[in-house]
C-alpha positions in Angstrom: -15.9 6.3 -52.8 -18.8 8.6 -51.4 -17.3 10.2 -48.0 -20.6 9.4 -46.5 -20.2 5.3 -47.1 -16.8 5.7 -45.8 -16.4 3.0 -42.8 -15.9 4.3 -39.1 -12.2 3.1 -38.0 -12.7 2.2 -33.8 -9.3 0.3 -32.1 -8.2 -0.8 -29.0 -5.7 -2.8 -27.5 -8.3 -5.7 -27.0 -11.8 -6.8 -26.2 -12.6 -3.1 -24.4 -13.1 -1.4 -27.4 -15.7 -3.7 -28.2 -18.1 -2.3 -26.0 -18.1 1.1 -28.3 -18.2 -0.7 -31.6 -20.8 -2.4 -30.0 -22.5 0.3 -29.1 -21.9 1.6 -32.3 -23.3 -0.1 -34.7 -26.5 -0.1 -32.3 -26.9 3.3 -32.8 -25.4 3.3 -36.0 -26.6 0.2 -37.8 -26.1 1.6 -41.4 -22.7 2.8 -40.7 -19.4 0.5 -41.5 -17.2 -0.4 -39.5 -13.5 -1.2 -39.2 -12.1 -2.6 -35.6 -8.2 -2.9 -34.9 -8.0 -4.8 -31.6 -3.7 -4.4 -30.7 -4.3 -7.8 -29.1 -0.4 -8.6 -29.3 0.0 -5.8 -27.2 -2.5 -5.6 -24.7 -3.5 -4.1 -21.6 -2.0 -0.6 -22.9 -2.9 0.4 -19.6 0.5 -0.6 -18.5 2.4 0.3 -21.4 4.5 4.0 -21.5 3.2 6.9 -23.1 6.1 6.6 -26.2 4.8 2.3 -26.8 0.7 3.5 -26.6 1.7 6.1 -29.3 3.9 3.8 -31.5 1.2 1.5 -31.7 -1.5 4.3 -32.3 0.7 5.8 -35.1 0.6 2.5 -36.9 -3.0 1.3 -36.1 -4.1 4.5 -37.9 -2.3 3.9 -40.7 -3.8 0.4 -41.4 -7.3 2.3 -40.8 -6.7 5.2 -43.3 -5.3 2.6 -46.0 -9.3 1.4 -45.4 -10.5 5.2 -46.1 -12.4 5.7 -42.9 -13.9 9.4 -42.4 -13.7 9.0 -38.6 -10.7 7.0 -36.4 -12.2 6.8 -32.8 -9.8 5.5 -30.7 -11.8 3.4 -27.9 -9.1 3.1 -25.3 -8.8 5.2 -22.4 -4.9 5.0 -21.9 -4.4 6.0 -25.8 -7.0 8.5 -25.7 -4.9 9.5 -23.1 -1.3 9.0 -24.6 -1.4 9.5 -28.2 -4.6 11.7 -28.5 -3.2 15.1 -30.0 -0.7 13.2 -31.7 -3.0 10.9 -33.9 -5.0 14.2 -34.3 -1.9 15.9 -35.7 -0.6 13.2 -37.8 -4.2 12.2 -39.4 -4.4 15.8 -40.2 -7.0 16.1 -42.9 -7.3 12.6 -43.6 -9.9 11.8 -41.3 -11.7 13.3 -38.0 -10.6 11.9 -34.7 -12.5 11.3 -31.9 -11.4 9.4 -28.4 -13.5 8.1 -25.0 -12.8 11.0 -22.4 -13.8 13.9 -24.2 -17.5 12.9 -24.3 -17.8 11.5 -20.8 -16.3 14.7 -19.8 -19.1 17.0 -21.6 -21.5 14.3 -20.2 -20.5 14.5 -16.6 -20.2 18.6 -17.2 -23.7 18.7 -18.4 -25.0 16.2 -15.4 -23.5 16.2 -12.6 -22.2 20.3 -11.9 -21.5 20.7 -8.4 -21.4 17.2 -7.5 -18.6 14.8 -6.3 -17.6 11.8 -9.1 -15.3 9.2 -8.7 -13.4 7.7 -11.5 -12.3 4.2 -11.9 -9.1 3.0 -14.8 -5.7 2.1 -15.7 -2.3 3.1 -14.3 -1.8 4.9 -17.6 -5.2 7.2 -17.8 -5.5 7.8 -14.2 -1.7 8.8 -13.9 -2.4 11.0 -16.5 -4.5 13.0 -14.9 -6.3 14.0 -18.0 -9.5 13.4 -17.0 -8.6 15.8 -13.9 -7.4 18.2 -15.8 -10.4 18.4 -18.6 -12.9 18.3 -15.4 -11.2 21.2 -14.0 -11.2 23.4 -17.1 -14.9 23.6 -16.9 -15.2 25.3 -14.1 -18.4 23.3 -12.9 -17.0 22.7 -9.1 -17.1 19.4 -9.9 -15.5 17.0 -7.6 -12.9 14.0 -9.2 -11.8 11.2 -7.2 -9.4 8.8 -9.2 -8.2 5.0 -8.4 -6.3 3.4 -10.3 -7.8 -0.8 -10.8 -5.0 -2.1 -12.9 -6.0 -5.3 -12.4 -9.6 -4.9 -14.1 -9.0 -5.3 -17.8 -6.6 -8.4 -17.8 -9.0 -9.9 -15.8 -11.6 -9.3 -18.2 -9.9 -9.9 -21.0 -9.1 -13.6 -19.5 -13.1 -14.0 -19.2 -13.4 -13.2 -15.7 -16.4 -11.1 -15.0 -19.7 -11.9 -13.8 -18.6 -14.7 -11.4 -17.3 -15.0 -8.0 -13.5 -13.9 -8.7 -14.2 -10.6 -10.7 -17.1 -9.9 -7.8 -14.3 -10.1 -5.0 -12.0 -7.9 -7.0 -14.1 -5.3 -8.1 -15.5 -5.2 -4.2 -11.8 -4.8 -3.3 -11.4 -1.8 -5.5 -14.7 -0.3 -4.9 -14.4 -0.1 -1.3 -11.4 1.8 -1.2 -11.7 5.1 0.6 -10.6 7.0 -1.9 -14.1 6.4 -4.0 -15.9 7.2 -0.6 -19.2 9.5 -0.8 -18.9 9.7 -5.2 -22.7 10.1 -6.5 -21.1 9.1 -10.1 -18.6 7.3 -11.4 -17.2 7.4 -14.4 -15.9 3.6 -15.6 -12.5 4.8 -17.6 -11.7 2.4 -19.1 -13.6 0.7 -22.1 -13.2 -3.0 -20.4 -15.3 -2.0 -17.6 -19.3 -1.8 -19.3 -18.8 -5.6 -19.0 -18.5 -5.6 -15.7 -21.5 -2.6 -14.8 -23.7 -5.0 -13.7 -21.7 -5.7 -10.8 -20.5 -2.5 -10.3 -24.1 -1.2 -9.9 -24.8 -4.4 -8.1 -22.4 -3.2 -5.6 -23.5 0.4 -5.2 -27.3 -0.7 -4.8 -28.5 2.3 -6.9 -27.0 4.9 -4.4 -24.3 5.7 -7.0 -24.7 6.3 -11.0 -22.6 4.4 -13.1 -21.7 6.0 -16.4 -21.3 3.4 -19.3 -18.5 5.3 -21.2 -19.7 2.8 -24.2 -23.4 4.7 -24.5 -21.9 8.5 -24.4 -19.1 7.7 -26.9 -21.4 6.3 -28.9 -24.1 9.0 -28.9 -21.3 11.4 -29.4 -20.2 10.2 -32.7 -23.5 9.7 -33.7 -24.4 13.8 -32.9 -20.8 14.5 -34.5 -21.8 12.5 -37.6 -25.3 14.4 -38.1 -23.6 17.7 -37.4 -21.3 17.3 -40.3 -23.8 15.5 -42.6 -21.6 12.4 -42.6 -24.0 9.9 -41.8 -24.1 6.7 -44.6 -27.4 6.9 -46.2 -27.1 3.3 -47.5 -29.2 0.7 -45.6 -26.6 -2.2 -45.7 -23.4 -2.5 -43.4 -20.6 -4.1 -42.9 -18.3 -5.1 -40.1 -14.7 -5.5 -40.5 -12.2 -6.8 -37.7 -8.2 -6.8 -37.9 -6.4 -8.2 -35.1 -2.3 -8.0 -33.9 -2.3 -11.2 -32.5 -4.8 -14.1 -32.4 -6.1 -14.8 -29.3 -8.9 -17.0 -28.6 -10.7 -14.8 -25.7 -11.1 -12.2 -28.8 -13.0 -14.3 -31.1 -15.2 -16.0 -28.6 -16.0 -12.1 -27.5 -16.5 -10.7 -30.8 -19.1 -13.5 -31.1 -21.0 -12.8 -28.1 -21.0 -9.2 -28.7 -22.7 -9.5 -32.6 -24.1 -12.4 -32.2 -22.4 -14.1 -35.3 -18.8 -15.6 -35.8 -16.6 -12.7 -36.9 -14.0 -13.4 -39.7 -11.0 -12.4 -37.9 -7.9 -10.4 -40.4 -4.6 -11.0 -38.6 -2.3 -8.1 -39.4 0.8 -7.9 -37.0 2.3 -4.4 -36.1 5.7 -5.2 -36.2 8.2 -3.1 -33.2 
């Protein structure tokens, strides 16, 4: 198979990830893809660094068996985790590309000087990694991290955009240590589905970066760069899940717009 046609590999633990590949194939729509949603073991964000990398080791297997040029992994707590590891164990085999990296180039490029907040999981805030990337580029910019662990269950049990997800969100939002941010950074790939209500909340005074849009934009400029782009005009869209789950299938279906054939392929521990 021509490199080119190759499919683009994307997983997550869940439904987050979703917002990339959908984003993806919007700005991609020649490009195939290959999802991996680690449903059985979802929220990573909870999960020690060790599990996330197990589970990231073996996900990327099941992707290169599929010859994909790219693996972008479209979680926040494993771009975190198992990052460089992933990078080192795909070695050749395919380029690998995660969520922070690009938001942090973005928010270098846009917001210099300025005071951003960031909002994720126990695991990627904990981290510190997007601290410690913001840092190295010496732009004086300003982080302030909260962990909101109780975001991406709650959206992947179908609660956003209603009255429970509002009064959570609020909770989180209004906690002093996101006072006086003029960006923030939503780190975790769960949290576009809730940006309406985030920016609902912040009344315009505050820009809210949908991580979905940069990643996506970034893979697209890495893909022109290395003349990797799929000159075929048709597509196709693959999905593997660990576990069935029915909040997954209803989501893939309001995300394309057409029932998804779902492959179940468990990662045994």
């Amino acid at each position: 198979m021509n490199i080119n046609s190759s499919p683009i590999g994307i997983f997550d633990s869940g439904i987050g990830g979703l917002t990339v590949a959908h984003a993806v194939t919007k700005l991609l729509p020649n490009e195939h893809i290959v999802y991996f949603g680690d449903t059985a073991h979802l929220p990573y964000g909870d999960k020690s660094s060790a599990a996330i990398q197990a589970y990231s080791i073996k996900i990327c297997n099941v992707l290169l068996q599929q010859n994909c040029k790219v693996i972008l992994i479209a979680c926040n707590s494993a771009s975190a985790a198992a990052f460089e590891l992933v990078r080192e164990y795909v070695g050749s085999k395919a380029k690998v590309l995660n969520v922070i990296d690009p938001c942090v180039s973005y928010c270098s490029k846009n917001f210099a000087g300025k005071t951003i907040g960031l909002i994720g999981t126990k695991q990627t805030v904990n981290s510190n990694i997007y601290r410690k990337k913001i840092d190295d580029l010496r732009q004086n910019i300003h982080l302030k991290s909260l962990a909101t662990p109780l975001l991406a269950p709650m959206i992947e049990e179908g609660f956003f955009n209603n009255t429970i997800s509002e009064s959570i969100i609020n909770e989180y939002l209004h906690n002093e240590e996101l006072k006086e941010i003029e960006a923030l950074i939503l780190g975790c790939t769960h949290y576009p589905l809730i940006k309406t209500q985030i920016d609902n909340y912040y009344q315009g005074k505050v820009t809210v970066l949908d991580s979905s849009q940069i990643v996506a934009q970034s893979l697209k400029d890495y893909l022109v760069e290395s003349q990797l782009e799929n000159q075929g005009n048709t597509s196709n869209k693959q999905f593997y899940i660990s576990d069935y789950t029915k909040s997954f299938e209803t989501s893939t279906k309001i995300f394309f717009g057409e029932q998804i054939k779902l492959d179940h392929y468990p990662l045994w521990e």
